[in-house]
C-alpha positions in Angstrom: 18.8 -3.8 -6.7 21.6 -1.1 -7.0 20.9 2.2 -5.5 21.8 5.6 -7.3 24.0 7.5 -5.6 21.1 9.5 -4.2 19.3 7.2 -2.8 22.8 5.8 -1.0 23.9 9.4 0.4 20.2 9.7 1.4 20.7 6.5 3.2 24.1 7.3 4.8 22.9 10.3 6.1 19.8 8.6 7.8 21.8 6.0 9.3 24.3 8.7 10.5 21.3 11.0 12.3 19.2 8.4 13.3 19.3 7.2 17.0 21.9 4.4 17.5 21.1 0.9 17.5 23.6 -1.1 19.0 25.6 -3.9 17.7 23.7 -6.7 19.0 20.3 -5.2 17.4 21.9 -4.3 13.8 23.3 -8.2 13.2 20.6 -9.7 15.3 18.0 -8.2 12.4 20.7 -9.1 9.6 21.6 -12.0 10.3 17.5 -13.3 11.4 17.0 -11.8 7.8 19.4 -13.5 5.5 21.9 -10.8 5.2 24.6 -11.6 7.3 25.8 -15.2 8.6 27.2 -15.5 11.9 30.9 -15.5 10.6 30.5 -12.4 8.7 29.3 -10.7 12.0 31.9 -11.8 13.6 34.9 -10.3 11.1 32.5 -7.2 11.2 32.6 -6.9 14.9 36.4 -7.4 15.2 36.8 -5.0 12.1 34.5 -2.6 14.5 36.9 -3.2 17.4 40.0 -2.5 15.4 39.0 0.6 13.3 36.7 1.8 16.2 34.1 2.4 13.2 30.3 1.6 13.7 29.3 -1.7 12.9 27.5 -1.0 10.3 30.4 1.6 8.7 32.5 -1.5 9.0 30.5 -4.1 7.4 30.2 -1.1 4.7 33.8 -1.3 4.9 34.6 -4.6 4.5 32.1 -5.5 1.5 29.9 -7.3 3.7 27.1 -4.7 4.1 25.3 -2.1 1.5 23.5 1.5 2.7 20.2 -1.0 1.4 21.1 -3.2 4.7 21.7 -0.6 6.6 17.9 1.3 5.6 16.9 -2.4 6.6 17.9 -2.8 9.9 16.8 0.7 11.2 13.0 0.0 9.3 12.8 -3.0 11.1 14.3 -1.0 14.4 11.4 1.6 14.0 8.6 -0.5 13.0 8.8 0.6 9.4 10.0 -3.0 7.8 9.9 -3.6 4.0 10.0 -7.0 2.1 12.7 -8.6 0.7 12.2 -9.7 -3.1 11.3 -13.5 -3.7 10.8 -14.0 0.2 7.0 -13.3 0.0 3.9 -14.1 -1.5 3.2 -10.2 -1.9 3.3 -9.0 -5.4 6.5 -7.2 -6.2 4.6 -4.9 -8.1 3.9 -3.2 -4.9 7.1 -1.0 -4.8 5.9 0.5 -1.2 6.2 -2.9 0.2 9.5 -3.6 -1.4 11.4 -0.6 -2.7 10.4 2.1 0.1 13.1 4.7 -0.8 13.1 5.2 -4.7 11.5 8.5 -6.4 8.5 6.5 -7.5 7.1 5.8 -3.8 8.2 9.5 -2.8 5.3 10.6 -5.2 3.2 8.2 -3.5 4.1 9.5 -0.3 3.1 12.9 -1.6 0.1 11.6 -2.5 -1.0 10.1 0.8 0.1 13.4 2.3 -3.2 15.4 0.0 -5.2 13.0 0.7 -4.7 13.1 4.6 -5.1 17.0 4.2 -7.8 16.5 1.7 -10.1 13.8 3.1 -9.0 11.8 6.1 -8.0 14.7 8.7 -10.6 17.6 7.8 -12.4 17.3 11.2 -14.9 14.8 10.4 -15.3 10.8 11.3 -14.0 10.4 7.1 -12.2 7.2 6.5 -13.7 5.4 3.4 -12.1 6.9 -0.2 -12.7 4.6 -3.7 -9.8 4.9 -5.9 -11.8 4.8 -9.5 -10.8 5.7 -13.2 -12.5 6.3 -16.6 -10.9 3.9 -18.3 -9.3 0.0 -18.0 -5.6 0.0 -17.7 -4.8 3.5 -15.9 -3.5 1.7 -13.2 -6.3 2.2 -10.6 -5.9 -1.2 -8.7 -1.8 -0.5 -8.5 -2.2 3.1 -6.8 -5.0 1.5 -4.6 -2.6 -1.6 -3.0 0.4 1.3 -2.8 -1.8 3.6 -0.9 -2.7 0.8 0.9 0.5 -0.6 2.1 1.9 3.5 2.4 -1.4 4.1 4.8 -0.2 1.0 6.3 3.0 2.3 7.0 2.0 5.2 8.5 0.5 3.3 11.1 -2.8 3.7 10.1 -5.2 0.5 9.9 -5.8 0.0 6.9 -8.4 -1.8 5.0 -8.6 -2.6 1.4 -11.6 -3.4 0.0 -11.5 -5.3 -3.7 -14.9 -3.8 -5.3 -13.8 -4.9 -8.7 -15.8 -8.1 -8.5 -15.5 -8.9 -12.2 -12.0 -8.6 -13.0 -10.6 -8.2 -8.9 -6.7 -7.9 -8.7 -5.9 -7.3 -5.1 -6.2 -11.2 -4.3 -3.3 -11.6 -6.8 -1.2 -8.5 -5.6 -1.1 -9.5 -1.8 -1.0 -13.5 -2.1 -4.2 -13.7 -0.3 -7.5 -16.7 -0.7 -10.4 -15.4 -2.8 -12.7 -17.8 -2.7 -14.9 -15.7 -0.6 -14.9 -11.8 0.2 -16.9 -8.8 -0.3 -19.6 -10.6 -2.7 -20.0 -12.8 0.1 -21.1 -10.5 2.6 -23.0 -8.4 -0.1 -24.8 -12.0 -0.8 -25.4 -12.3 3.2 -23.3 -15.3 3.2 -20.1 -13.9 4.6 -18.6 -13.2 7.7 -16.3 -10.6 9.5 -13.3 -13.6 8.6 -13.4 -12.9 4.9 -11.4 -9.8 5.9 -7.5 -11.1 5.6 -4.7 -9.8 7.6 -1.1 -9.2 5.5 0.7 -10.5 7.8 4.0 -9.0 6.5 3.2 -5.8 6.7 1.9 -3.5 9.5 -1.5 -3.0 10.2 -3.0 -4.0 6.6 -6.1 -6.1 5.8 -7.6 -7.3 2.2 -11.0 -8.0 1.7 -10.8 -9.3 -1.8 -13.6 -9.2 -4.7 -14.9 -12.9 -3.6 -16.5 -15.1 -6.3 -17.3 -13.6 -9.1 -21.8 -13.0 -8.9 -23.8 -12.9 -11.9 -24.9 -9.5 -10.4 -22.2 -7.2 -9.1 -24.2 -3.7 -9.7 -26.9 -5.1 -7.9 -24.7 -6.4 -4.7 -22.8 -2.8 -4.4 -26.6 -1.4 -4.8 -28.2 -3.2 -1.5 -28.2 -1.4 1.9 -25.3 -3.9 2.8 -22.6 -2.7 1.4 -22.9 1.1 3.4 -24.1 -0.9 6.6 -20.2 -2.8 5.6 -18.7 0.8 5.8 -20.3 1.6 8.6 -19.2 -1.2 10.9 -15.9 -1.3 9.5 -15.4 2.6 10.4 -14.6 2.0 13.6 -12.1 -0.5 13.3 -10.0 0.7 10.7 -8.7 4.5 10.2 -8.1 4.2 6.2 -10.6 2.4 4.1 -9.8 2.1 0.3 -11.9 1.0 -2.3 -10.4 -0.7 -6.0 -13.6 -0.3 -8.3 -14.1 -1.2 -11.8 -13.3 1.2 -14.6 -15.9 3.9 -15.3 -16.3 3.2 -19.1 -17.0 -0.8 -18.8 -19.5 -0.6 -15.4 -21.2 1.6 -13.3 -19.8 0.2 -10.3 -17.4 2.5 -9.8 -19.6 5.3 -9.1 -21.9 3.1 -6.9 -19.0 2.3 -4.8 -17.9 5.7 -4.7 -21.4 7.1 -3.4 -21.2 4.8 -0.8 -17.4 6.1 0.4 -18.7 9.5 -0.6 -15.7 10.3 -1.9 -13.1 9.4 -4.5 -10.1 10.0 -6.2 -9.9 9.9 -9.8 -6.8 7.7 -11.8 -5.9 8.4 -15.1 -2.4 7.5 -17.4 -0.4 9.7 -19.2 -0.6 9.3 -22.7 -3.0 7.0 -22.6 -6.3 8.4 -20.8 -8.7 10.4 -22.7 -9.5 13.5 -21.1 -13.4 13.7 -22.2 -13.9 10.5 -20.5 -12.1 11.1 -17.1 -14.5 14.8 -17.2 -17.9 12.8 -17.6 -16.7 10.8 -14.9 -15.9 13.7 -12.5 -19.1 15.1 -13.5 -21.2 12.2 -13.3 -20.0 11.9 -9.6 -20.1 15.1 -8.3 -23.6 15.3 -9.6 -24.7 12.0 -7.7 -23.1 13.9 -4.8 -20.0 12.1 -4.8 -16.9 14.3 -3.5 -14.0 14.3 -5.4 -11.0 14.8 -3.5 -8.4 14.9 -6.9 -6.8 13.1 -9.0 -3.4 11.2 -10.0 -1.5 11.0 -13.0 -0.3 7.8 -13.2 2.9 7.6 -15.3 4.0 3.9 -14.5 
């Protein structure tokens, strides 16, 4: 993917402040990675020896590296790697995963950043949030697995939990097994294993939907699913939960008075804003607190 001019100055400038990693660690992670062979490290290095340039200002140099390689290298440096496209089973609609520099995941980074303030640092042991909307198709399940993998990032462990278990898209957005999951447990047929590890990315679990039950309500409804919280409280620090939309189910709101809290999703353009009020109402009067909402406009 080309970078704007932006986002490469933005990139220069990090790789020129950042500490120095030395020459053996920048092509060690390139060339493990796919992005440099062993003979283009070596015409790098004696380019470096030559022009007395930094390695990575001399690969730049001679064509052989991009500002994108060089954001690569010091991610994986600092803990903080990315995926590469078509080298993962991870949906590439998850741009935090992939893309963790353009202007779309700065928004979500802004984002995360209220909701810390809002819900996850205001003093108290708070670590569960559902990420609901009104309606289908306001992109509730995409800003849930970004969060997720941004949380992630932070170095935060993060859980997802898929309680959309009629139409469930998280198994689908992180390549991971769904044949059993959260109705499993609701069921009192699963186990702590039906939580999966990403292991591409840091610190990031799915428990997806599971097989689909004739009686989803019901399953969120049973003492279960808040004893589920409970224990899973203390081993992660960011609990998300994808629900159904609002004007198809009420499981969305049953899922959110179990977090006791929730954002709101809606689309620009494409939400209707009497149905994304009854649904802020209809939580807050179930005692539901609702920490904001997002326009999505992607």
């Amino acid at each position: 993917m080309r970078l704007s001019n932006q986002i490469q100055d933005a990139a220069k400038l990090r790789y020129q402040e950042a500490p120095r990693l030395t020459t053996d660690q920048i092509g060690r992670i390139l060339m493990d990675n796919g992005r440099l062979t062993h003979e283009e490290t070596e015409r790098i290095l004696e380019e470096q020896r030559i022009s007395r340039q930094r390695f990575g200002d001399a690969g730049i140099a001679l064509g052989l590296l991009t500002p994108t390689d060089i954001e690569f290298a010091l991610s994986n440096q600092f803990s903080y790697p990315y995926l590469l496209r078509g080298q993962s089973t991870v949906s590439e609609e998850l741009v935090a995963a992939y893309d963790p520099f353009n202007k779309e995941v700065e928004s979500l980074r802004a984002l995360r950043s209220q909701l810390v303030m809002r819900w996850f640092s205001t003093g108290e042991r708070r670590s569960a949030l559902a990420i609901t909307s009104a309606e289908a198709g306001d992109g509730r399940s995409y800003i849930a697995a970004n969060l997720a993998v941004l949380f992630s990032q932070l170095g935060q462990r993060t859980l997802l939990i898929d309680a959309d278990m009629r139409n469930p898209r998280q198994h689908q957005l992180f390549g991971v097994d769904n044949r059993s999951g959260l109705s499993s447990i609701l069921a009192g047929r699963g186990s702590v294993d039906d939580v999966q590890r990403v292991t591409s990315m840091i610190d990031l679990s799915i428990l997806p939907a599971g097989a689909t039950p004739p009686n989803p309500q019901e399953l969120l409804g049973r003492r279960a699913f808040p004893q589920m919280l409970a224990d899973y409280t203390g081993e992660y620090d960011v609990i998300l939960i994808d629900t159904p939309p609002d004007s198809e189910y009420a499981d969305g709101q049953i899922a959110a008075m179990r977090a006791g809290a929730a954002m709101v999703v809606a689309r620009r353009h494409a939400s209707h804003t009497g149905a994304v009020g009854n649904l802020v109402d209809s939580m807050k009067y179930a005692g539901v607190m609702v920490v904001g909402a997002v326009l999505n406009d992607y």
